[in-house]
N, C-alpha and C positions, 0 to 999 in steps of 0.2 A: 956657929956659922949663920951668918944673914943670907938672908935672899930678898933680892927685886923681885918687886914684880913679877916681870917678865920670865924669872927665872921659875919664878914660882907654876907661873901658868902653862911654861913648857913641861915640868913635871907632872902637873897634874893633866896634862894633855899625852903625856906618855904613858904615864900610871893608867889612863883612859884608853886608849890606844892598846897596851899592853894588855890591859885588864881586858880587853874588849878581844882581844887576839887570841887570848885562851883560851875564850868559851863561856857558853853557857854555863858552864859546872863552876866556876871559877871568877864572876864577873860580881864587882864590888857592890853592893847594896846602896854605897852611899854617891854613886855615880848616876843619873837618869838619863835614858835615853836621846829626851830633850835635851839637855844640858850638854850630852855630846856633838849633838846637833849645833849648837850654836856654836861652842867650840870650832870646828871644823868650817863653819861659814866664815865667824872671823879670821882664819888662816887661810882660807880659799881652797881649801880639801872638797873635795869635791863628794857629796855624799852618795854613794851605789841607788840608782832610782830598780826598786826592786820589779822584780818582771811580774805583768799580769798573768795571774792565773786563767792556767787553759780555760773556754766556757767548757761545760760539765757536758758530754756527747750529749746528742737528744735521741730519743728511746729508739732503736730500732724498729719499722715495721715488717713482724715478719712476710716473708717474699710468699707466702701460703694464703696469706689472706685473702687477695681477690680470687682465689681459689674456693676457701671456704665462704665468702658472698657467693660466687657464681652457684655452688651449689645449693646454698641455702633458700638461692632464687630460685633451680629447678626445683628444687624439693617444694617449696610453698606451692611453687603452680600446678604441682602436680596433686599436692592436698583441694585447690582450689577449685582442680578441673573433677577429681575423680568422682565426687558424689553424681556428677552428671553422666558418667560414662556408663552404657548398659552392654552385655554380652547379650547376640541373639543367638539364638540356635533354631535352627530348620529343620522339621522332621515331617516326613508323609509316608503311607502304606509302599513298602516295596514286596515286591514277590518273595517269597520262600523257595529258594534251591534245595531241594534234596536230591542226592543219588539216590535212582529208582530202577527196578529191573528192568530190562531191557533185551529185548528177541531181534538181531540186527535183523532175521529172514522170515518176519513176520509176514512181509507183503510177497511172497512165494506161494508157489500152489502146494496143498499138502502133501501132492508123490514126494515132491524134490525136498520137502521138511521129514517126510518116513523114509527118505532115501538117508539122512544123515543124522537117522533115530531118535528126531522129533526134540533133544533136549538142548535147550542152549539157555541152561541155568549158568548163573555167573557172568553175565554182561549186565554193564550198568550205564547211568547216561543221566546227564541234568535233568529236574524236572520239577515244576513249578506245585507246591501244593499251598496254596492262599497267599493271601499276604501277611505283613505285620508289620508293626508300629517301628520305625527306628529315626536316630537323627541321623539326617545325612550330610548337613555342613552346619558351618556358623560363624559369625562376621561381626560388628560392633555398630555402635550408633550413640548418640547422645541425647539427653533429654534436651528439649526448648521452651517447655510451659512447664509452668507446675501443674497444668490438667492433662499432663503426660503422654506430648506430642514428642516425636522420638524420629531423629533424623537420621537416614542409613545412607547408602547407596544402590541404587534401583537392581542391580546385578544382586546381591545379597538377599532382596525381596522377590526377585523375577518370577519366581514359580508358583502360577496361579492355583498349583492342586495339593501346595506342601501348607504348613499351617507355621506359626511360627511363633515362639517364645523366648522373653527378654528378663533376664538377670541383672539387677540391679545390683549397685556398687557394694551392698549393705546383705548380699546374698538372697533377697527377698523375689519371687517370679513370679512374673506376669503371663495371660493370654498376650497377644497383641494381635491387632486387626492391621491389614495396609489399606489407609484411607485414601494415598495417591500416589505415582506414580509420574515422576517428569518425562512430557513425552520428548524432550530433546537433551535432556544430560543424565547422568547417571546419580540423579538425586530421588529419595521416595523418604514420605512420612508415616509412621504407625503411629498409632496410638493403643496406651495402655491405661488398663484403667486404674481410678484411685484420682487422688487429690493431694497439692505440698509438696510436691516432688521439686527437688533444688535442679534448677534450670542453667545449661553451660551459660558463659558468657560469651558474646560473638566482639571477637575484636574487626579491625580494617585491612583487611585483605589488601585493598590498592594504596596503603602506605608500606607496605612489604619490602625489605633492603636487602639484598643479598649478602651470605655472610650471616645475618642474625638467628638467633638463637631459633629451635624448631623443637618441638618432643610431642612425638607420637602415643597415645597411649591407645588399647586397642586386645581382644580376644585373638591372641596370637596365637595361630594355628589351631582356631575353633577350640580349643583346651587351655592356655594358660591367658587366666582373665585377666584385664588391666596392666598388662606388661607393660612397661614404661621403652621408651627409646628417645636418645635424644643425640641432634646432630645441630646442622644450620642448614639455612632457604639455598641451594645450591643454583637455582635458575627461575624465571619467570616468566609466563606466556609460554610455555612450550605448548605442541602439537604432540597431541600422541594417538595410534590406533591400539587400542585395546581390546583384547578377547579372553573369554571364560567357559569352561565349558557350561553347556546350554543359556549360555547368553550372546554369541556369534562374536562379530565384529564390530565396533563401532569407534568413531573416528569421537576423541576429546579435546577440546579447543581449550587456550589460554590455563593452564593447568600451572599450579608449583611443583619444582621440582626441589626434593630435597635427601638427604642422606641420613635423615634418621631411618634406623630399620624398620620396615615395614615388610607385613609378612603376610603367607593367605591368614584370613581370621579378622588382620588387620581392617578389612575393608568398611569404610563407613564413621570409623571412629574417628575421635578428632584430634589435629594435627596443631600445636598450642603454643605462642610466644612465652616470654618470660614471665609474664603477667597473668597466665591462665587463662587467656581470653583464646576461645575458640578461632584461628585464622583460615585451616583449610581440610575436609575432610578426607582421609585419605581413600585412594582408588584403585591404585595400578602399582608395581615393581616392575622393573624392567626385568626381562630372565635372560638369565648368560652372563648379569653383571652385579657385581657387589654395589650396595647401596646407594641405587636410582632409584627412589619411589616418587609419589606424582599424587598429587592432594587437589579436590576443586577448590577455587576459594570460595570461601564463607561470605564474601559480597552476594556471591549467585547465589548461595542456595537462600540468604535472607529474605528474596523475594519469593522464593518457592514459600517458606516459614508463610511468608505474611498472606499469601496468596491461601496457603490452606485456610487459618483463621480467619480470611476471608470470605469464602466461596468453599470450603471445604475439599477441593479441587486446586491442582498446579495449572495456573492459566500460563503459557505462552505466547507471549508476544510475535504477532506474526505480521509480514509484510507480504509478501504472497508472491517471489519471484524465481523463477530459477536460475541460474549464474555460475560463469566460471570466474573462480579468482585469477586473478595476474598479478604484478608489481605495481600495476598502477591503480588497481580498483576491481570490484565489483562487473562483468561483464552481462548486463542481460542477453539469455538468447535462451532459444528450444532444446531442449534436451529429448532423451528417448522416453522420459515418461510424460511430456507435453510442454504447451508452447511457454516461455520465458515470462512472459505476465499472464499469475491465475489470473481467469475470472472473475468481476466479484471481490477482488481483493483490494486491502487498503491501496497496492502499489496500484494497479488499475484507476480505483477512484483517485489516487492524485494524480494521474494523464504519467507514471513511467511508461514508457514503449522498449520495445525489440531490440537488443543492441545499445541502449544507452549504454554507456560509462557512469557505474555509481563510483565517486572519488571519495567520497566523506560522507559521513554520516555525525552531524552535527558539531561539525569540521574535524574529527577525528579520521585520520588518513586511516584509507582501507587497502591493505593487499596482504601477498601469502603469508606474513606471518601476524598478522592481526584481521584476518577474516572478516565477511560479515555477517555471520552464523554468529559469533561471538562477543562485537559489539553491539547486537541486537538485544542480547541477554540484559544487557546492564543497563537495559528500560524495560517498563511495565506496560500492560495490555490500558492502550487508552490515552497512554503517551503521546504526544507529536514531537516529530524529529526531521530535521530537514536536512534533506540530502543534497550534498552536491553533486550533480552532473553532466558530464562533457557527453553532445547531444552534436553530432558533426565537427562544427567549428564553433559551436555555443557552449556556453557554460550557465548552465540553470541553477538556481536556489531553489527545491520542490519541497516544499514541507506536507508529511504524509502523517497521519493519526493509527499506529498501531493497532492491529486487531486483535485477536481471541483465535489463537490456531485450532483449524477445526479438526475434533477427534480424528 
């Protein structure tokens, strides 16, 4: 039998075809893939364009991780801050209680004591025999210099007859002296002695965003040292009154509030962003409420810092007026401990009078919730600052030269 061509090439295009239909197991050696391929283009078979392969997933990341960053940011800061954090403890002579016998009808005449046979063994009643040594609180601070200046809270130091001592991060104790004493906010510096001591870092209090990260560390409840707490900045510039026993009442301006816990013990210690950088120390909790606590910022006490290493002494910046805040400003006027402009004072020597309207203080608006007890702080003794104000139907520009508030 002959064959065309034609005939020919349809066979070998079915044998191709067919071979190619069976399979892999089964597919001629003397066939090439190529060869089918052109096959197929000269008859217009159209060739299967094969499907791109899926790309390959890309790695998952797991949904923990900015979990384990976040912590490993508190964790650092808290490595970062802790060599600088110290426990103070408070201790002075307190009296000695003992039960002591006791004659309730001592101060009777003797009939009426032989009238009910003189014996009145067996009555007792408190009674004082010496004193002794004990601690009676303790609160937190942190070092600032390596020649071991040590910042607290003035409440924590207050008692001029108790003596105080300060545990460092490393278990090692110090005496400590209090070398000063803020006479308008609840900051005070000790020092302790020795030399190298690793000093916090002070981050910027007046870049603070609500919402960001906040961790307390701190002698919580005068017993457990360096307890960690960590929340975020829940508010800023509040107004709070604060009281302790044997520290009374006093009114704290522009404070942060925040939700990490804070506890007594806590006071004084520092209040730290992500970075370990010291932003606010803390001060106050609110009572009756789960965690409100309330930290100064660390812009104010930098000038107290600098001011001791300066002058050895917390100088305050003083203007010399008395005034009721309003909504619109600063009001001079008399009050019951004397007239609205000291004497003698810088606000004197720059001509304020009775009654002006302070608006601004180096155009920073002044009223109830930004004081000027408080814009005052965030200058130093020596300063000029020029205040605006409304004077009748006048509006003055008075630039006044901060004084040195007198003891």
């Amino acid at each position: 039998m002959k064959f065309g061509k034609r005939e020919v090439l349809t066979l070998i295009v079915i044998a191709g075809i067919t071979g190619g239909a069976i399979g892999g197991a089964m597919a001629p050696s003397f066939v090439s893939a190529s060869f089918l391929d052109d096959i197929k283009t000269f008859f217009g078979i159209p060739t299967p364009v094969p499907e791109e392969p899926s790309p390959a997933p890309s790695p998952t990341v797991p949904l923990y991780k900015p979990v384990i960053d976040y912590e490993e940011a508190v964790v650092s800061a808290v490595e970062t801050a802790t060599p600088s954090v110290v426990s103070i403890v408070i201790s002075k002579d307190v009296p000695v209680i003992e039960r002591c016998p006791y004659d309730p009808f001592g101060d009777l005449p003797p009939e009426f004591r032989d009238f009910f046979g003189g014996g009145f063994e067996g009555f007792y009643a408190p009674c004082e025999r010496g004193t002794e040594r004990r601690e009676v609180g303790g609160g937190s601070g942190f070092i600032v210099s390596s020649d071991g200046l040590v910042v607290t809270n003035k409440h924590v130091v207050a008692d001029t007859s108790a003596d105080y001592t300060v545990f460092t991060s490393d278990g090692k104790k110090y005496d400590a002296e209090v070398i000063a004493r803020d006479p308008l906010q609840d900051l005070a510096v000790l020092r302790i002695p020795g030399a190298g001591f690793t000093s916090a870092k002070l981050g910027n209090s007046d870049s603070l965003k609500l919402g960001q990260t906040a961790i307390a560390i701190g002698n919580s409840l005068g017993e457990f040292k360096n307890t960690v707490s960590v929340g975020v900045i829940s508010g800023l510039a509040r107004n709070i009154t604060a009281s302790g026993e044997g520290f009374g009442t006093e009114l704290i301006q522009g404070v942060i509030q925040t939700d990490a816990a804070i506890n007594p013990g806590n006071s004084g210690g520092p209040l730290l962003n992500l970075k370990g950088e010291v932003i606010g120390i803390n001060v106050a909790t609110a009572s009756g409420a789960e965690n409100i606590g309330f930290a100064i910022p660390v812009n104010r006490a930098k000038r107290a810092i600098e001011s001791v290493k300066r002058t050895g002494t917390i100088e305050s910046p003083y203007l010399g007026i008395r005034y009721v805040m309003t909504e619109e400003g600063a009001r001079v006027g008399g009050t019951k401990e004397g007239p609205g402009v000291i004497p003698n004072s810088p606000a004197a020597a720059a001509g304020i009078r009775a009654d002006d309207l302070i608006e601004k203080m180096n155009g920073e608006q002044l009223n109830e919730e930004n004081p000027l007890g408080a814009v005052i702080q965030k200058y130093g003794v020596g300063d000029t600052v020029t205040l605006t104000v409304k004077r009748g139907e006048e509006t003055l520009a008075i630039p006044v030269t901060l004084g040195k508030r007198p003891e």
